[in-house]
N, C-alpha and C positions, 0 to 999 in steps of 0.2 A: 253546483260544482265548486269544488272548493279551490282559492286560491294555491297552487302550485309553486312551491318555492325551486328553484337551480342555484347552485354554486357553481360560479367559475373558479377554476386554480389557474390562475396566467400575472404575467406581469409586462404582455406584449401589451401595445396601449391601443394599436388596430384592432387586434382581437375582440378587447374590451370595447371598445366604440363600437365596433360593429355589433356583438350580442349586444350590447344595450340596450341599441337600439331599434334592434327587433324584439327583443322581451316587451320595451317598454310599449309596444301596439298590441301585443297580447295580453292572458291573465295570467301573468308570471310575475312572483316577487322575485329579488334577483339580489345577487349576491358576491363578491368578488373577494380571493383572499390572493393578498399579494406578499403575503412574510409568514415564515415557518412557523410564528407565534400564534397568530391565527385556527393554524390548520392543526387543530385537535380531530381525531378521529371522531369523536363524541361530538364537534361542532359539525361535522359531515356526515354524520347518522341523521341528522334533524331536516338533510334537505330529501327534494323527491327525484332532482336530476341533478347530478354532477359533470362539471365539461372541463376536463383534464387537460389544458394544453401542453406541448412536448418542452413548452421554454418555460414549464413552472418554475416558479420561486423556492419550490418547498426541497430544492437540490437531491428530489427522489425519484425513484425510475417510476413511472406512469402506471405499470401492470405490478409493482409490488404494494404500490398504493391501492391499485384495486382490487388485489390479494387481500388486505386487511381491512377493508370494507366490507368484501366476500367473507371475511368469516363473520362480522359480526351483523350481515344481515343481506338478500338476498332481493329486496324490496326498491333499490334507487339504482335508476338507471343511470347506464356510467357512458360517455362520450366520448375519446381520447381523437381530439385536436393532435395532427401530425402534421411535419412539413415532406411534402412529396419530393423524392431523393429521383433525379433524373439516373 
């Protein structure tokens, strides 16, 4: 089985500790992008799961990000982290 790379998009620092720290028990490389510099479309075609949180960095709306992953490939599962609105 091959190792399984995920990127996270977040800049919450809980968020990140917590996936870390379950990736790092599993066979997951793992990956974190916290600046718009980073997050090339092209840098996010490369992983197999992506995990979208709603307080990204990248100052773009979550489903138009996954809009343009959607057109360029159909193959990486997408996650979108949200905070539950009472």
């Amino acid at each position: 089985m091959k190792n399984r790379k995920i990127t996270l998009i977040s800049n919450d620092q809980a968020v990140i500790s917590s996936l870390r720290g379950a990736l790092k028990m599993s066979d997951f490389s793992y990956e974190n992008i916290s600046n718009k510099e980073d997050a090339l479309i092209k840098k996010l075609l490369m992983t197999d799961v992506l995990i979208i949180d709603d307080s990204n960095p990248l100052q773009t709306n979550p489903l138009d990000l996954c809009k343009q992953i959607r057109d360029h490939t159909k193959e990486i599962i997408v996650i979108l982290l949200v905070e539950a609105v009472d």
